[in-house]
Biopython code that builds the backbone (N, CA, C, O; Angstrom):
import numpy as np
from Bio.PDB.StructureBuilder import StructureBuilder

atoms = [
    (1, "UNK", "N", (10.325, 1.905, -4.317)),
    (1, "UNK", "CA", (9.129, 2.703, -4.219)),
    (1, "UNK", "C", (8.427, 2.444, -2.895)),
    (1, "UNK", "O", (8.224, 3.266, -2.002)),
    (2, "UNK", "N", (8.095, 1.175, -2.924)),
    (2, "UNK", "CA", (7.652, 1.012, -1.157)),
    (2, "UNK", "C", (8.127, -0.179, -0.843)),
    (2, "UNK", "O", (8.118, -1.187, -1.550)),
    (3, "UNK", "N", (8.660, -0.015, 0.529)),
    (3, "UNK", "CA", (9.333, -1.388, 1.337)),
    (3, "UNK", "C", (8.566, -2.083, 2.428)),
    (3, "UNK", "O", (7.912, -1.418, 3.230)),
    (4, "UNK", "N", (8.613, -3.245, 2.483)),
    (4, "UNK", "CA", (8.280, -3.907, 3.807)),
    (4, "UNK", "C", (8.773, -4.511, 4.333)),
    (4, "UNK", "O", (9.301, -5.494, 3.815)),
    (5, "UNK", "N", (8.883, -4.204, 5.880)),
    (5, "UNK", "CA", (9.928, -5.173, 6.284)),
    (5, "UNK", "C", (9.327, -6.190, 6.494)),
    (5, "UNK", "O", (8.148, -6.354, 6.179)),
    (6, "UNK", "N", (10.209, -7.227, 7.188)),
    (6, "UNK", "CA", (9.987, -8.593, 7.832)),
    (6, "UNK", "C", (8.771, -8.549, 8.843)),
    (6, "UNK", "O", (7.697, -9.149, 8.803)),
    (7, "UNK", "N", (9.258, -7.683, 9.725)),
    (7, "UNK", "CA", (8.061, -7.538, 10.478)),
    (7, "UNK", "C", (6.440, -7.299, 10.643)),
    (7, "UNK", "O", (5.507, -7.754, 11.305)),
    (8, "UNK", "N", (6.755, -5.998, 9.318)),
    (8, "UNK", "CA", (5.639, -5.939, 9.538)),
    (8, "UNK", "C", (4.712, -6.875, 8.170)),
    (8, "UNK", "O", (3.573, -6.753, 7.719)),
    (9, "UNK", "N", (5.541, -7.541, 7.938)),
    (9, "UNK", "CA", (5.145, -8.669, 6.383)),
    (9, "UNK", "C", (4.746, -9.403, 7.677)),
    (9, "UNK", "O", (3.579, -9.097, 7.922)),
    (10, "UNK", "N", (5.034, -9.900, 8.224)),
    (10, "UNK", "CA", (4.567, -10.615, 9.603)),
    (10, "UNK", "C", (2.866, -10.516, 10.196)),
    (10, "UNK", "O", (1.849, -11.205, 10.277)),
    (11, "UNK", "N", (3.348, -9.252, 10.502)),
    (11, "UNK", "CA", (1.710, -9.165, 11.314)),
    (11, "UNK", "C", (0.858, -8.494, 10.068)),
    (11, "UNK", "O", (-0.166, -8.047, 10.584)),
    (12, "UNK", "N", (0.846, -8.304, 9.037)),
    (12, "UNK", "CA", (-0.249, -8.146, 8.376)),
    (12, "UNK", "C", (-0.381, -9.381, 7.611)),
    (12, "UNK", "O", (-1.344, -9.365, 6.844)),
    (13, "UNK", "N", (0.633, -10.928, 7.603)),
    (13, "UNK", "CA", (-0.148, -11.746, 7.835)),
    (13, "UNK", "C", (-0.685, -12.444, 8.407)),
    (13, "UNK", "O", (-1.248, -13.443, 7.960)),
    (14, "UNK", "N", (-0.648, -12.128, 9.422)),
    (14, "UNK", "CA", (-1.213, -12.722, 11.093)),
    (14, "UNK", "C", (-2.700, -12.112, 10.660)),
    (14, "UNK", "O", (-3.708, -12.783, 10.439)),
    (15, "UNK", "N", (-2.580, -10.749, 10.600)),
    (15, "UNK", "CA", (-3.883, -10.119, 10.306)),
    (15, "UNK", "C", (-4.903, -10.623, 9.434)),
    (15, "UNK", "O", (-6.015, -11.024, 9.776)),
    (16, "UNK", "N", (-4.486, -10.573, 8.423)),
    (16, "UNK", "CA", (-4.869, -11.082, 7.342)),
    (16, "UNK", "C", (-5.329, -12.451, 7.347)),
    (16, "UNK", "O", (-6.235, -12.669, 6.543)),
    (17, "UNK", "N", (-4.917, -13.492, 8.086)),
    (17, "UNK", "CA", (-5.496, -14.904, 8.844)),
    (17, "UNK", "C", (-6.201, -14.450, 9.730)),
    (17, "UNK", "O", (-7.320, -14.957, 9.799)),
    (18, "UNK", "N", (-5.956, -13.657, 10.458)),
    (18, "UNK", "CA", (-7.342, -13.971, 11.569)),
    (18, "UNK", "C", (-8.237, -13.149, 11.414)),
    (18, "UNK", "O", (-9.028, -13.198, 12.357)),
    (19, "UNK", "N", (-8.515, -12.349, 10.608)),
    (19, "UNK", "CA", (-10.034, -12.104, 9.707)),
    (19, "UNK", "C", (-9.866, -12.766, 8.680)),
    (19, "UNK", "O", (-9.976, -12.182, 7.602)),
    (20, "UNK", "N", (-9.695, -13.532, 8.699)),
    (20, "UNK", "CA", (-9.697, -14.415, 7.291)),
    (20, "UNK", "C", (-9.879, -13.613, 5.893)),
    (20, "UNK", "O", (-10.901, -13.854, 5.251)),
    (21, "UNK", "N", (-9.289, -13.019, 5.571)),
    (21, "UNK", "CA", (-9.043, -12.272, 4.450)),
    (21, "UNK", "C", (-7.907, -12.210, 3.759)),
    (21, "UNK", "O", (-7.441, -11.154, 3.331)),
    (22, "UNK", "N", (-7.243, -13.657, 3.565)),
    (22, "UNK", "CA", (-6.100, -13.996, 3.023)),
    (22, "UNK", "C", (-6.191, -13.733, 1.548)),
    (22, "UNK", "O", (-5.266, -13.991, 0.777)),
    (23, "UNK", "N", (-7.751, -13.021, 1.048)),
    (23, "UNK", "CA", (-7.760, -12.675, -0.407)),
    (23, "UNK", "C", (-7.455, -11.253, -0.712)),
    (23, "UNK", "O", (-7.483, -10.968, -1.910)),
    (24, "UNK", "N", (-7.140, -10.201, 0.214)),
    (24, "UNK", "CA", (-7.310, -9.434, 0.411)),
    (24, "UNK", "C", (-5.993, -8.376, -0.070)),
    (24, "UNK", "O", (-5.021, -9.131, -0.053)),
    (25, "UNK", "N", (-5.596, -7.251, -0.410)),
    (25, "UNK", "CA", (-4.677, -6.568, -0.670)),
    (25, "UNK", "C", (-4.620, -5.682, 0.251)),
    (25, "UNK", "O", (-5.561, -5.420, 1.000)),
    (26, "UNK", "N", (-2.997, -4.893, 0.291)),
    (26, "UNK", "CA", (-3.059, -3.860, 1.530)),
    (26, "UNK", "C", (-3.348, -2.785, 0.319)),
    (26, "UNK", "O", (-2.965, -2.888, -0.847)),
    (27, "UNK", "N", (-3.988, -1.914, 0.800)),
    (27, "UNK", "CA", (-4.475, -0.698, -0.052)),
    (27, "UNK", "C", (-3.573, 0.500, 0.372)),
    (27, "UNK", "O", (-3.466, 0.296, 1.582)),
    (28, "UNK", "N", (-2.952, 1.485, 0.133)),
    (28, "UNK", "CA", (-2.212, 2.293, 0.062)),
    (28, "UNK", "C", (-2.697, 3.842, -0.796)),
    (28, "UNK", "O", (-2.741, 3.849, -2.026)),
    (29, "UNK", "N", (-2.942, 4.742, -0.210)),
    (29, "UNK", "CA", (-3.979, 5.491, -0.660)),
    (29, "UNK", "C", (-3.716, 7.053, 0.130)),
    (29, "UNK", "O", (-3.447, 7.119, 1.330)),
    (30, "UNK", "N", (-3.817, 8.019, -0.575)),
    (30, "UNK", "CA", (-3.700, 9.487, 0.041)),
    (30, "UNK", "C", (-5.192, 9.880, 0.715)),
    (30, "UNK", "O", (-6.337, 9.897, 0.263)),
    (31, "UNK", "N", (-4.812, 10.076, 1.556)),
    (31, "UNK", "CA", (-6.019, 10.551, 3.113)),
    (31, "UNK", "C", (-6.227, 11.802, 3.248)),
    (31, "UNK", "O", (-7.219, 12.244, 3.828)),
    (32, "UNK", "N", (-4.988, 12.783, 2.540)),
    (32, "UNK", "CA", (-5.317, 13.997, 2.788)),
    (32, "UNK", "C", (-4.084, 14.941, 3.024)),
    (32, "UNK", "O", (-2.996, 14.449, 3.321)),
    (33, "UNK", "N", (-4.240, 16.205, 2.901)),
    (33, "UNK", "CA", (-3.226, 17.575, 3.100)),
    (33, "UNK", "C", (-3.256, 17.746, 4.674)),
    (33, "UNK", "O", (-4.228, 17.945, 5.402)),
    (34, "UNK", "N", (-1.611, 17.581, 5.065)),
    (34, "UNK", "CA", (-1.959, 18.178, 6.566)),
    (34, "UNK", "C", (-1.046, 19.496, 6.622)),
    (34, "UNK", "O", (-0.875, 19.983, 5.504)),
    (35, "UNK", "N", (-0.478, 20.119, 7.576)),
    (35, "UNK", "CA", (0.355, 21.231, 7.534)),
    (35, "UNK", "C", (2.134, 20.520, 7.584)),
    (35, "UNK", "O", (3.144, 21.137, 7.245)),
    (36, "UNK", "N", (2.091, 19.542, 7.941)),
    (36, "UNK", "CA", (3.322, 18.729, 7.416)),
    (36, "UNK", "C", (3.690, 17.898, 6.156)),
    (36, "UNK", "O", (4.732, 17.262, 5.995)),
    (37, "UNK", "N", (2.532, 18.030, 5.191)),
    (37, "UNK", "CA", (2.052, 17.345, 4.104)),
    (37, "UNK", "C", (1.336, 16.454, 3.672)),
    (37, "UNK", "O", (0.279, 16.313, 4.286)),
    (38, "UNK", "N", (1.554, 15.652, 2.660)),
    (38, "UNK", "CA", (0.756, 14.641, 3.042)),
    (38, "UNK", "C", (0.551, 13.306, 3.425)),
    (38, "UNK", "O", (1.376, 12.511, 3.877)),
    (39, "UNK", "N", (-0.568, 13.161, 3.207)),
    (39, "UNK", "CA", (-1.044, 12.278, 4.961)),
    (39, "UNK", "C", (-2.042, 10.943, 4.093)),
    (39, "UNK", "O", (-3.076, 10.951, 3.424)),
    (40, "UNK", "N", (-1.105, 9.924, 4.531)),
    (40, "UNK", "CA", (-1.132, 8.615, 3.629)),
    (40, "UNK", "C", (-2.315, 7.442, 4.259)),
    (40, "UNK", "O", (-2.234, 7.268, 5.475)),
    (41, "UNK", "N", (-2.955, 6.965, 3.821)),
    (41, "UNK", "CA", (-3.886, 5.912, 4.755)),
    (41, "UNK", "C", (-3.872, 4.533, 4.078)),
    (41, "UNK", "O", (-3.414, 4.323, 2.955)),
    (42, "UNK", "N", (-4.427, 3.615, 4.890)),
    (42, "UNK", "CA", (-3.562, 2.227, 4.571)),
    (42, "UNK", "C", (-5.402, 1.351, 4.614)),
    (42, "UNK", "O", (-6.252, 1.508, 5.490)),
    (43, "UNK", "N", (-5.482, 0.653, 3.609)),
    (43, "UNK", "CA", (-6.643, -0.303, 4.120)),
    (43, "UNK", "C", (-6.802, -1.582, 3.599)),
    (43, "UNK", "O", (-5.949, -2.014, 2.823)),
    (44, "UNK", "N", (-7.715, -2.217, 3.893)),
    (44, "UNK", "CA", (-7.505, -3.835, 3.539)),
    (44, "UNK", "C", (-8.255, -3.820, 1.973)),
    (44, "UNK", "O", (-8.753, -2.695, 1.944)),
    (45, "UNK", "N", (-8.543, -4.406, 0.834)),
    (45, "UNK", "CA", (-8.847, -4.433, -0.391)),
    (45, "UNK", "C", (-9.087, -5.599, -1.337)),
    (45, "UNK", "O", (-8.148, -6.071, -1.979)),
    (46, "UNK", "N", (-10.551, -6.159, -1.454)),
    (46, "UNK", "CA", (-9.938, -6.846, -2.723)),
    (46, "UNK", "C", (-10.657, -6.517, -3.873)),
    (46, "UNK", "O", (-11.282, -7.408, -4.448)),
    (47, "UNK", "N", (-10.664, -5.157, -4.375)),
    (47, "UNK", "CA", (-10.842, -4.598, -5.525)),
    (47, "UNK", "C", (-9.517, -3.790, -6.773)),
    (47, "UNK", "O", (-9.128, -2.719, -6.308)),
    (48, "UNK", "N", (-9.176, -3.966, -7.475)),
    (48, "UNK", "CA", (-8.184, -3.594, -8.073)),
    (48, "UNK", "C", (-8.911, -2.831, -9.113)),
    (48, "UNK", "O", (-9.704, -3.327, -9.914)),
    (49, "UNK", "N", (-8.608, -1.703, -9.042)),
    (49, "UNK", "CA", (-9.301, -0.624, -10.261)),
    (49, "UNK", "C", (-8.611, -0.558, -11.523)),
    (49, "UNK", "O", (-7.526, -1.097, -11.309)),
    (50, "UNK", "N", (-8.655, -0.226, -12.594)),
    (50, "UNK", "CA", (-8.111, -0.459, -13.881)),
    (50, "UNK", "C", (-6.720, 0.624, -14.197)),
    (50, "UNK", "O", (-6.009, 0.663, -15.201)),
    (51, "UNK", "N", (-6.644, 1.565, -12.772)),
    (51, "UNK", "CA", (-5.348, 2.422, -12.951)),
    (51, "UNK", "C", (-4.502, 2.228, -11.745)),
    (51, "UNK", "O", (-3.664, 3.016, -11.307)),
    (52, "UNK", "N", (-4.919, 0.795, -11.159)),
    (52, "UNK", "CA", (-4.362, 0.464, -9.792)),
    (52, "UNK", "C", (-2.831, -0.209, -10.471)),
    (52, "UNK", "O", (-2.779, -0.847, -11.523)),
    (53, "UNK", "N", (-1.616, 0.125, -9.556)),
    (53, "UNK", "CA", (-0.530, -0.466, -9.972)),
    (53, "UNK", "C", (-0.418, -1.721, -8.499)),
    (53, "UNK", "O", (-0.654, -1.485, -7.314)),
    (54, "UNK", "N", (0.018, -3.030, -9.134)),
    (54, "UNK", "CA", (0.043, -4.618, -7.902)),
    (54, "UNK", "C", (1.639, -4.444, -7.479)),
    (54, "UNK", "O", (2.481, -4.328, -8.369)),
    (55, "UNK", "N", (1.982, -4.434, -6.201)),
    (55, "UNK", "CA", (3.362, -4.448, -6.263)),
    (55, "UNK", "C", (3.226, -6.170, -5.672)),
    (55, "UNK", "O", (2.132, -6.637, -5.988)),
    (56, "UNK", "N", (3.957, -6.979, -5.037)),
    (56, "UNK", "CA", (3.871, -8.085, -4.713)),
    (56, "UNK", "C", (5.255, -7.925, -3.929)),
    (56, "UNK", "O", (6.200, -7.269, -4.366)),
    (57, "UNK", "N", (5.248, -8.476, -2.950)),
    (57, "UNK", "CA", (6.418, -8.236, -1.883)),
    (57, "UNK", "C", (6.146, -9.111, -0.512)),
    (57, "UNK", "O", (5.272, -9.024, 0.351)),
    (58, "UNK", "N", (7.142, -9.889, -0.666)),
    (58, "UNK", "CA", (7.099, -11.096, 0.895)),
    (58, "UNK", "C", (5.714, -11.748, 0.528)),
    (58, "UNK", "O", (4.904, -11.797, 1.454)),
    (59, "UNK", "N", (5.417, -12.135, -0.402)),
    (59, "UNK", "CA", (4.051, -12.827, -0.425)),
    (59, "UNK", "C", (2.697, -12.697, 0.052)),
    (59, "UNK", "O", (1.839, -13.487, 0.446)),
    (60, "UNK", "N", (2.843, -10.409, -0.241)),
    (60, "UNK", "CA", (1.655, -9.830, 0.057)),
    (60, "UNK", "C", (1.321, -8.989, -1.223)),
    (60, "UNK", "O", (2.306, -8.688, -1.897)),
    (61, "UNK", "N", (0.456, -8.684, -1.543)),
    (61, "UNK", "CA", (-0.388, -7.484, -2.400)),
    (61, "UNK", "C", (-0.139, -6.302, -2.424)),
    (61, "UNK", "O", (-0.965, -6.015, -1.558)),
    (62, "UNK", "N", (0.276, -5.404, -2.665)),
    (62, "UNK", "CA", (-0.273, -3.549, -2.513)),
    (62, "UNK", "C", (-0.242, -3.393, -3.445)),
    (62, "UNK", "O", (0.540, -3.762, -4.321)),
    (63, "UNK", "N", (-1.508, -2.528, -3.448)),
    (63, "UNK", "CA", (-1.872, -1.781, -4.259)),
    (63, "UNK", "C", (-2.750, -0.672, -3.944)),
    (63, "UNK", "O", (-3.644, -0.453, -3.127)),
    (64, "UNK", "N", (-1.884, 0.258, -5.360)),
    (64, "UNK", "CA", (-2.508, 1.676, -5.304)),
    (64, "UNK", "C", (-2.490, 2.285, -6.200)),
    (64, "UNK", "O", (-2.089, 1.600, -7.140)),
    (65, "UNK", "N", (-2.748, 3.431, -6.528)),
    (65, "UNK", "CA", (-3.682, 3.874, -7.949)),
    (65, "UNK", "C", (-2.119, 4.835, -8.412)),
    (65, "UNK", "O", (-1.289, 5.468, -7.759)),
    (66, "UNK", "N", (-2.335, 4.465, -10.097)),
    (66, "UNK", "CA", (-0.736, 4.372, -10.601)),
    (66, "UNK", "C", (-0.560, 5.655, -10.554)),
    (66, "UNK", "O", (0.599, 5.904, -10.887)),
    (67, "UNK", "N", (-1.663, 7.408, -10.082)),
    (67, "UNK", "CA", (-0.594, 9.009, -10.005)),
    (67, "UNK", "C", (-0.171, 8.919, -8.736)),
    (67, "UNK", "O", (0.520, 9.827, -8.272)),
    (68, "UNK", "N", (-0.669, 7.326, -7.640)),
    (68, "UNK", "CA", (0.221, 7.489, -6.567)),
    (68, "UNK", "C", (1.700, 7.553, -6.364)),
    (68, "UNK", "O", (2.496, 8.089, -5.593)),
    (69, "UNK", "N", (1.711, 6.544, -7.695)),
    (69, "UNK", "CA", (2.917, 5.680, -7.393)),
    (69, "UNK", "C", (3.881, 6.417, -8.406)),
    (69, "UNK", "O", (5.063, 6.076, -8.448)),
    (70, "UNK", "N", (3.231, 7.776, -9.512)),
    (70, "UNK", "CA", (3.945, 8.350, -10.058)),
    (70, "UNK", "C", (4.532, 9.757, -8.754)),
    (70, "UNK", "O", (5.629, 10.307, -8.663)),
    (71, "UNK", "N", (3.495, 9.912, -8.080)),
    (71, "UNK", "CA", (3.820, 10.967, -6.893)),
    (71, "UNK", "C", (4.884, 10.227, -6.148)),
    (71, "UNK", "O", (5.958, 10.823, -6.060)),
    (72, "UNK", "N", (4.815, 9.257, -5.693)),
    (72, "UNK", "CA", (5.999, 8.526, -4.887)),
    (72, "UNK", "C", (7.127, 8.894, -5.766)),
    (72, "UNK", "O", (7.940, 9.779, -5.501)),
    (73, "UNK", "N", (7.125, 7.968, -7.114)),
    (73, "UNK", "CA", (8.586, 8.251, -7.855)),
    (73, "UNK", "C", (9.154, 9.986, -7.849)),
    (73, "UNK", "O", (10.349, 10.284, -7.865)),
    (74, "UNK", "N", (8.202, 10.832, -7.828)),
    (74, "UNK", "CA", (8.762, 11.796, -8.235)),
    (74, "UNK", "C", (9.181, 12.452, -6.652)),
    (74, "UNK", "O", (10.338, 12.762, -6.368)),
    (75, "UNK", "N", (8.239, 12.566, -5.884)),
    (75, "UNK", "CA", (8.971, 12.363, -4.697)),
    (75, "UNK", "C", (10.735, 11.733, -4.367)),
    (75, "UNK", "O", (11.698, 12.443, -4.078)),
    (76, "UNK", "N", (10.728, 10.490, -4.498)),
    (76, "UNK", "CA", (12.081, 9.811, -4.696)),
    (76, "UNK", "C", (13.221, 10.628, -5.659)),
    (76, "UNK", "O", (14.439, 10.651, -5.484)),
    (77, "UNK", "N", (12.791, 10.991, -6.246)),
    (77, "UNK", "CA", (13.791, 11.155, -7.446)),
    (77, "UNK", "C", (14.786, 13.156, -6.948)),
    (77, "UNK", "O", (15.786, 13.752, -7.349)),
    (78, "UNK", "N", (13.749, 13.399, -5.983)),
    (78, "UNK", "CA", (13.676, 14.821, -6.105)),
    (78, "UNK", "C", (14.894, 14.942, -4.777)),
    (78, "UNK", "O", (15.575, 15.941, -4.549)),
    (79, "UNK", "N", (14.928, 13.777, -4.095)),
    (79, "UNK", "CA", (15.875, 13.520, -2.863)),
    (79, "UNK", "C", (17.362, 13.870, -3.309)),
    (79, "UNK", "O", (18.291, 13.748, -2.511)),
]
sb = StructureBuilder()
sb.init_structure("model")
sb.init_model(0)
sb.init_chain("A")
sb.init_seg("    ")
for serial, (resi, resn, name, xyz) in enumerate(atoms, 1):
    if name == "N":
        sb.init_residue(resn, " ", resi, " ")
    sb.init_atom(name, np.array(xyz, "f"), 0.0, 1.0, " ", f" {name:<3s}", serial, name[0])
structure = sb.get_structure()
């Protein structure tokens, strides 16, 4: 459903240390309709809402709200 590489598991924890917000989740979130579709936005988080799905990966957080992550699957599936 969503991957991270090495790298960038890397610098978002570099990031994540040097604002000191090692409590923090990457947030993963729809931004909006563009004419190429849609258009995904990324932010720092430490609130988890009660329809938020936790993925855990390289010893980071994401999370995002679970008709995202049903839009992703169905996305995937449709490939």
């Amino acid at each position: 459903m969503v991957e991270i590489t090495d790298t960038a598991a890397a610098e978002l924890k570099s990031l994540l240390e040097s604002e000191k917000k090692e409590d923090h989740s990457l947030r993963i979130f729809v931004a909006g309709m563009g004419c190429s579709g849609i258009q995904y936005g990324m932010s720092l988080d430490t609130e988890v809402n009660e329809d938020d799905v936790t993925i855990e990966a390289k010893d980071l957080k994401i999370v995002m709200s679970g008709d995202l992550v049903d839009s992703l699957a169905e996305a995937r599936d449709s490939l």
